[in-house]
C-alpha positions as YAML, in Angstrom:
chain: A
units: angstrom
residues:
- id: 1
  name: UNK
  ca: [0.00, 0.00, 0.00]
- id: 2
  name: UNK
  ca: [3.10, 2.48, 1.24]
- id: 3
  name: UNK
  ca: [4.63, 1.17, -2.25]
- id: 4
  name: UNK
  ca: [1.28, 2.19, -4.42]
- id: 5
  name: UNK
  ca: [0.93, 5.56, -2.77]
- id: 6
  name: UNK
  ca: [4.68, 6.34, -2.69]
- id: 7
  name: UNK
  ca: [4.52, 5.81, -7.04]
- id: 8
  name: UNK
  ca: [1.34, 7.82, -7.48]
- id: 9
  name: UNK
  ca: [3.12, 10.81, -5.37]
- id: 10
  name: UNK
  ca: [5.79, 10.24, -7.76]
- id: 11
  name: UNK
  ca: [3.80, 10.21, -10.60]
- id: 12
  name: UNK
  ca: [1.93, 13.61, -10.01]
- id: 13
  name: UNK
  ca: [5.42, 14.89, -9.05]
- id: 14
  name: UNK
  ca: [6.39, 14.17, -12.61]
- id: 15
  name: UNK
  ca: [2.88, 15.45, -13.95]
- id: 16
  name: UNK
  ca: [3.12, 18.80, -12.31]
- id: 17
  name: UNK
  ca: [6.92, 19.23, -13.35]
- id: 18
  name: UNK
  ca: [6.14, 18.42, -16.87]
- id: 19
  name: UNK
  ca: [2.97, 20.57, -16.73]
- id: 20
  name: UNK
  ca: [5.21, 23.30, -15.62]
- id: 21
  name: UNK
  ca: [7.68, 23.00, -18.76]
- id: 22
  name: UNK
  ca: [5.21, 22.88, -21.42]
- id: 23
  name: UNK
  ca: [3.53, 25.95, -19.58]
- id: 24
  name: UNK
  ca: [6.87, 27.70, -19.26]
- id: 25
  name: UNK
  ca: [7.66, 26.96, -23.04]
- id: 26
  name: UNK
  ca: [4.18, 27.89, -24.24]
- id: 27
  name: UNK
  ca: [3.87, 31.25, -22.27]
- id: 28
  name: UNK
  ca: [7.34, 32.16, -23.39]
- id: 29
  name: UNK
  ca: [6.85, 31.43, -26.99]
- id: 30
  name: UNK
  ca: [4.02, 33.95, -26.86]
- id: 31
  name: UNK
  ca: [5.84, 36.71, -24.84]
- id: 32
  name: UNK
  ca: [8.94, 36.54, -27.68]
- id: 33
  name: UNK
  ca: [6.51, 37.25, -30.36]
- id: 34
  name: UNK
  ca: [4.56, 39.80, -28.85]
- id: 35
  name: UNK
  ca: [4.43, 42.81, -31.06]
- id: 36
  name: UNK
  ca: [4.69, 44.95, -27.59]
- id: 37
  name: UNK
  ca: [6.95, 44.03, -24.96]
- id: 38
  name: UNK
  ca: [5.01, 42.27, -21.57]
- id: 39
  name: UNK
  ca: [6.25, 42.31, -18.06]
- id: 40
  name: UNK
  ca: [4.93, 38.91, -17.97]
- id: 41
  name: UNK
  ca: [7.62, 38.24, -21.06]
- id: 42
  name: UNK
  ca: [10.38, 40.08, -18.61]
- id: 43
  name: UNK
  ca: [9.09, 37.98, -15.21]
- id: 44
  name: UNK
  ca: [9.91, 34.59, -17.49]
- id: 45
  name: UNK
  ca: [12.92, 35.89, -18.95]
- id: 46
  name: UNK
  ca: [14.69, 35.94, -15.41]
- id: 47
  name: UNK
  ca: [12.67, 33.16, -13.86]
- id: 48
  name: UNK
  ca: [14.67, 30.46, -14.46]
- id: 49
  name: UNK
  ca: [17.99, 32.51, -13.97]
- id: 50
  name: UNK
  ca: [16.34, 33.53, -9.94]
- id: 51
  name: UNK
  ca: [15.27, 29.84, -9.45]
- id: 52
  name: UNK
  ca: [18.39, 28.53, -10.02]
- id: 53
  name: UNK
  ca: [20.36, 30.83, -8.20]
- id: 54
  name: UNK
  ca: [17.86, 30.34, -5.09]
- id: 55
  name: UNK
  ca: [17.85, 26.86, -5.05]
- id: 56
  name: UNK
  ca: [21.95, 27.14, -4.73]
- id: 57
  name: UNK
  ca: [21.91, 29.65, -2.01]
- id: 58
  name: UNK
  ca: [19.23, 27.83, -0.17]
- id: 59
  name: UNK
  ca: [21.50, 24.62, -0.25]
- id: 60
  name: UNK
  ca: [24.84, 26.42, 0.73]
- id: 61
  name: UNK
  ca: [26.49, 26.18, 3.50]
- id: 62
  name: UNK
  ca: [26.63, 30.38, 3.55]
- id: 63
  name: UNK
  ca: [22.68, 30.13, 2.86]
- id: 64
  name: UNK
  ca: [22.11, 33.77, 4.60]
- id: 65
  name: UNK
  ca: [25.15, 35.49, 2.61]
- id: 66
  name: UNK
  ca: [24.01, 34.17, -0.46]
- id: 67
  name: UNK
  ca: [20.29, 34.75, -0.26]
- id: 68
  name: UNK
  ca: [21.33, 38.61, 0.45]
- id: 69
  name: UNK
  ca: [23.30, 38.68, -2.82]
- id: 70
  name: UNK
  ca: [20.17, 37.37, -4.05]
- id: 71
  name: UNK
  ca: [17.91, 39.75, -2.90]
- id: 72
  name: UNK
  ca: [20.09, 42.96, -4.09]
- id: 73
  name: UNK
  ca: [20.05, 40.73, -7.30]
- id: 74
  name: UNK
  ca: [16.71, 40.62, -7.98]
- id: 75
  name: UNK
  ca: [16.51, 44.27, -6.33]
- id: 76
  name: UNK
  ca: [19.27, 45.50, -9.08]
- id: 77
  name: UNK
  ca: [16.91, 43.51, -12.00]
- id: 78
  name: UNK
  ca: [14.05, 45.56, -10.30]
- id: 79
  name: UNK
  ca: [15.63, 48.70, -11.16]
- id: 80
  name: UNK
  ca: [16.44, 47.97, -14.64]
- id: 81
  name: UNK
  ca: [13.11, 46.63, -15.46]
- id: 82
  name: UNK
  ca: [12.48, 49.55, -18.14]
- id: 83
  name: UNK
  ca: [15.90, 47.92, -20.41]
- id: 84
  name: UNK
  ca: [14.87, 44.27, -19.55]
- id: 85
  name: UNK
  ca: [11.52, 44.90, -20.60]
- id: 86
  name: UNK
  ca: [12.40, 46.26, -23.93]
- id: 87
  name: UNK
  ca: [15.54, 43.31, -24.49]
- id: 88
  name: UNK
  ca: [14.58, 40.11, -22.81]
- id: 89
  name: UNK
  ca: [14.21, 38.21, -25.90]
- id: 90
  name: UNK
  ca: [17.89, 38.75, -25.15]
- id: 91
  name: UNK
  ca: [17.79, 36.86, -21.87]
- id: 92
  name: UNK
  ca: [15.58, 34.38, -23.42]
- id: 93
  name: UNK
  ca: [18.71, 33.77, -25.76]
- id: 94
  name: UNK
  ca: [21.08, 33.81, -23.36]
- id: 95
  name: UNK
  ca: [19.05, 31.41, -21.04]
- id: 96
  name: UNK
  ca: [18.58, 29.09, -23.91]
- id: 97
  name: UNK
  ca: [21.50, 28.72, -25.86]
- id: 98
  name: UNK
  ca: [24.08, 29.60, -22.80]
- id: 99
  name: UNK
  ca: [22.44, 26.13, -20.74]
- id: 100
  name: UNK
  ca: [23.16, 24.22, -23.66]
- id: 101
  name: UNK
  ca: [26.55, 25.27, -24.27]
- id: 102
  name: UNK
  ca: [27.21, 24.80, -20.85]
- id: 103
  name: UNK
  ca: [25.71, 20.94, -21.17]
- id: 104
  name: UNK
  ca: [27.91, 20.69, -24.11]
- id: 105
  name: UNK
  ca: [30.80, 22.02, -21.86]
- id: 106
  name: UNK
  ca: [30.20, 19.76, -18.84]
- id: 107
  name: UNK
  ca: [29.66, 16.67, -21.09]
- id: 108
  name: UNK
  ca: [33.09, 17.67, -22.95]
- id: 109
  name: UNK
  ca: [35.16, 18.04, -20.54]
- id: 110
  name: UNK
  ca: [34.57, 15.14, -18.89]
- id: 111
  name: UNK
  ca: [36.11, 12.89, -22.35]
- id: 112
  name: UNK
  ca: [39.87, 14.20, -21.37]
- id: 113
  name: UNK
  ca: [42.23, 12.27, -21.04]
- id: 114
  name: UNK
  ca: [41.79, 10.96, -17.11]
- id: 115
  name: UNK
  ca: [38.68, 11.81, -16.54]
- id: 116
  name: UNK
  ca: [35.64, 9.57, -16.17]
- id: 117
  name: UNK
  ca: [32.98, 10.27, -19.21]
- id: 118
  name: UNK
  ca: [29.44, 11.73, -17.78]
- id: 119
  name: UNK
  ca: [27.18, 8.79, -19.15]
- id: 120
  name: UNK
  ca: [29.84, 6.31, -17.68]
- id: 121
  name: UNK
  ca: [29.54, 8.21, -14.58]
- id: 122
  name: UNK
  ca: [25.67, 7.64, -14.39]
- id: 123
  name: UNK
  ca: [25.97, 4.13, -15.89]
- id: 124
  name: UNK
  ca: [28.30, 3.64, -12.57]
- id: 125
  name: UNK
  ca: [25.39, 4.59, -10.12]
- id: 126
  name: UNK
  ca: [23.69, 2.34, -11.60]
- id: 127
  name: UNK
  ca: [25.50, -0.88, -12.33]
- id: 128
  name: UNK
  ca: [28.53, -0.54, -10.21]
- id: 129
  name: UNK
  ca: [31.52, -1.78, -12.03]
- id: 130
  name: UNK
  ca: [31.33, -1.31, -15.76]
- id: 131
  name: UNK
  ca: [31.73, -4.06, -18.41]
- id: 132
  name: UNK
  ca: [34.20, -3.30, -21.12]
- id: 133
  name: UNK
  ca: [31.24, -3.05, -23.47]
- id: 134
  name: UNK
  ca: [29.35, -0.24, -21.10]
- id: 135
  name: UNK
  ca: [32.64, 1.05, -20.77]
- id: 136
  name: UNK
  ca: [33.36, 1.60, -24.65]
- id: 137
  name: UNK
  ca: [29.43, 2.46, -25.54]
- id: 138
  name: UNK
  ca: [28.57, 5.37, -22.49]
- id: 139
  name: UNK
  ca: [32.00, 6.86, -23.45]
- id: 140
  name: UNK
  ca: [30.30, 7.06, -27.13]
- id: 141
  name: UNK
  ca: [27.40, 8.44, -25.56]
- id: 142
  name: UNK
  ca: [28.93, 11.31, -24.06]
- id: 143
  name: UNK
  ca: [30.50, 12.49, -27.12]
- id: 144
  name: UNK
  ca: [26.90, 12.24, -28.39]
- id: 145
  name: UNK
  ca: [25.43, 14.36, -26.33]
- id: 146
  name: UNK
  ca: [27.98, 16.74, -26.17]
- id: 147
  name: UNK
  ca: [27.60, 16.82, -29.60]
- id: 148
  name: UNK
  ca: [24.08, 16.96, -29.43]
- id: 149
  name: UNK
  ca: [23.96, 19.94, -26.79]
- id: 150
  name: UNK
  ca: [26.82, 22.10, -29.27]
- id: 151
  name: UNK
  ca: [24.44, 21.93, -31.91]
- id: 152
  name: UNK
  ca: [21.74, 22.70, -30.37]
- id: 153
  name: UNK
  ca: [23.12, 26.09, -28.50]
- id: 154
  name: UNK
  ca: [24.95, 26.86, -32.14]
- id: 155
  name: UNK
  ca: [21.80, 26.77, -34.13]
- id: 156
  name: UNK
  ca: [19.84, 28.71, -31.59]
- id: 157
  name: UNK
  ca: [22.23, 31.58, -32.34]
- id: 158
  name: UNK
  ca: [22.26, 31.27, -35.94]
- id: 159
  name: UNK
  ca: [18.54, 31.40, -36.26]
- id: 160
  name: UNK
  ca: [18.61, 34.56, -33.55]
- id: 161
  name: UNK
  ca: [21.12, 36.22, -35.36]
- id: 162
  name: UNK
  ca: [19.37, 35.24, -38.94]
- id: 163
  name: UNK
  ca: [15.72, 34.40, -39.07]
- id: 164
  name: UNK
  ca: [12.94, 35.45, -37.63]
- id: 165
  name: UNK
  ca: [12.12, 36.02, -34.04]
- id: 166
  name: UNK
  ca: [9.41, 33.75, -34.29]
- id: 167
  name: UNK
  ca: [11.16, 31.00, -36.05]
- id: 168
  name: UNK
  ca: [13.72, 30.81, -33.12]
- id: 169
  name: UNK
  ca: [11.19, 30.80, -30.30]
- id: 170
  name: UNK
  ca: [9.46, 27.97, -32.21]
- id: 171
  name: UNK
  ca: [12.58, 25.60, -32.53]
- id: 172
  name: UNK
  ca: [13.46, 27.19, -29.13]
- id: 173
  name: UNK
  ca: [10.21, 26.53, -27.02]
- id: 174
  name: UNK
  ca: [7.86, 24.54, -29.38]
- id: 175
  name: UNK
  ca: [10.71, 22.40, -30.72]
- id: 176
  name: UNK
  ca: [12.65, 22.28, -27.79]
- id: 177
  name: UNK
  ca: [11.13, 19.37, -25.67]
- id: 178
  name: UNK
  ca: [10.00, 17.49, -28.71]
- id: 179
  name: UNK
  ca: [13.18, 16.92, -30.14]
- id: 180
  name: UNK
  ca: [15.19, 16.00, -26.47]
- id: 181
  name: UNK
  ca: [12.46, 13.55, -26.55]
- id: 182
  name: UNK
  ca: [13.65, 12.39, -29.79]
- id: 183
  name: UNK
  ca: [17.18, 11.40, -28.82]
- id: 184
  name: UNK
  ca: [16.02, 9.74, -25.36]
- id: 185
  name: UNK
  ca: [14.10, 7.40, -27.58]
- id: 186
  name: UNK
  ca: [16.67, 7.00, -30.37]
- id: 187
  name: UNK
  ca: [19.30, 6.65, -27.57]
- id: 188
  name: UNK
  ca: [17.29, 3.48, -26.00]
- id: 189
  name: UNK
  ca: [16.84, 2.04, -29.07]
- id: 190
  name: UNK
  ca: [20.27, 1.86, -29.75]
- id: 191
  name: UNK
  ca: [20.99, 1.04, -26.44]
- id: 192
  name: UNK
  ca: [18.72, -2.18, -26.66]
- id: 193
  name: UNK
  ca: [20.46, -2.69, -29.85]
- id: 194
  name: UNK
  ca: [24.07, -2.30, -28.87]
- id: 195
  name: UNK
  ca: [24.40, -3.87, -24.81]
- id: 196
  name: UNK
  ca: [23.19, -7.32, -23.37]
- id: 197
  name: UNK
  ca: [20.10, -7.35, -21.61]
- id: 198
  name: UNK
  ca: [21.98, -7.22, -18.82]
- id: 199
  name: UNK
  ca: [23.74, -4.07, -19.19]
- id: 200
  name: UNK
  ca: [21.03, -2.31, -20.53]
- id: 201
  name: UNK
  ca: [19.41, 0.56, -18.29]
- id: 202
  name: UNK
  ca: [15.92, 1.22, -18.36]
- id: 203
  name: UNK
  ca: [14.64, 5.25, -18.30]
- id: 204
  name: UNK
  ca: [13.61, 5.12, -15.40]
- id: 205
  name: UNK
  ca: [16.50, 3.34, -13.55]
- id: 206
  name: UNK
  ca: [18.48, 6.88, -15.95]
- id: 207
  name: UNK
  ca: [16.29, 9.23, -14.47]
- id: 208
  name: UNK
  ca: [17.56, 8.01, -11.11]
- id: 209
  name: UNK
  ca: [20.49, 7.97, -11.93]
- id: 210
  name: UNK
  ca: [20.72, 11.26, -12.98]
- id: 211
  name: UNK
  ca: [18.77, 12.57, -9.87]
- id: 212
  name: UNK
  ca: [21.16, 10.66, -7.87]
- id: 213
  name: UNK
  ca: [24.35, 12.48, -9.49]
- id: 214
  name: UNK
  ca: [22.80, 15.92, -9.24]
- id: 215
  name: UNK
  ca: [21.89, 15.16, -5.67]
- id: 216
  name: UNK
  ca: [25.74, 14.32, -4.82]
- id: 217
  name: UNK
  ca: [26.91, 17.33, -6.49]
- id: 218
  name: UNK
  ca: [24.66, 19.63, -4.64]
- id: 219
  name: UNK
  ca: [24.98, 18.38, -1.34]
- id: 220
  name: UNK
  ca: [26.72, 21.04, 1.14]
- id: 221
  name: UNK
  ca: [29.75, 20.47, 2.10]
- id: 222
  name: UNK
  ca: [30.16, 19.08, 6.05]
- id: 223
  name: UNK
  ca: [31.81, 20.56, 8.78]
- id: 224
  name: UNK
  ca: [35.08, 18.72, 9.99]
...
């Protein structure tokens, strides 16, 4: 019974999150084609950029120093809300193509020489101990998606910088979702085709996994 509720909390935790993208997307596609500039379109602009920098202060170990660079944050956005409204399809770039670049980045770096390769790192959580053939195939995988998140934060400027505003907040925010969809599903069906049953991972078991890793590199530091 504990086992049945404890999925169907985690289910409508899922719901609600996803609910919340596709609203965020959707209410941003229609505040970067606007004719006239919103505050609504300025509020989403920095949303994301004041959520994540909460959630880190609230989880640091200097929680009160950081939450009051916070605050004059938001304070110094306040003041400036005449320029943001008029440019946040700016921030909207920024927000957009900078996370991907810096998904590209943290997938990248992590194929130097020495280093353990992110999917491995996952895989690890997981599985424990690697097989060669994990070994050689989430190593792939990482150049994938690094390659995947490059091109995705390079063609969001090109089509800023070229097309339409409208065409990029439709491959932006309409297309976004859609197509990281896409290469879950083309990732697990090469995945099925590539490993043993045995070494293959199933979404959910990645989702963990991922959650898991995030959680680790979040935690506060202790006190000696």
């Amino acid at each position: 019974m504990n086992s049945l509720a404890s999925q169907a909390m985690q289910a409508c935790r899922w719901s609600a999150l996803l609910a919340l993208l596709i609203g965020y997307a959707l209410l941003s596609h229609q505040s970067t084609i606007a004719s006239v500039p919103t505050l609504l379109g300025a509020l989403l602009a920095v949303a994301p950029m004041l959520a994540l920098l909460f959630l880190i202060a609230w989880r640091s170990a200097r929680r009160h120093y950081l939450l009051a660079l916070w605050l004059a944050a938001c304070a110094l956005l306040y003041s400036l809300r005449g320029v943001l409204m008029t440019h946040y399809n700016w921030v909207f770039l920024l927000e957009h193509s900078g996370t991907y670049a810096v998904l590209c980045a943290s997938f990248g770096l992590t194929l130097r020489r020495g280093q353990t390769p992110m999917i491995s790192r996952f895989a690890v959580i997981v599985h424990g101990e690697l097989t060669p053939g994990q070994t050689r195939y989430t190593r792939s995988l990482t150049w994938v998606w690094a390659f995947y998140f490059g091109s995705i934060s390079s063609l969001s400027l090109l089509l800023f910088g070229f097309a339409s505003v409208k065409v990029w907040s439709t491959f932006a925010y309409l297309l976004g979702m859609p197509l990281l969809l896409l290469m879950f599903a083309a990732e697990y069906a090469v995945r099925l085709w590539r490993l043993s049953p045995a070494e293959c991972t199933g979404p959910l078991q990645s989702i963990r996994a991922y959650r898991q890793a995030g959680q680790k590199t979040a935690s506060p530091p202790h006190s000696p």
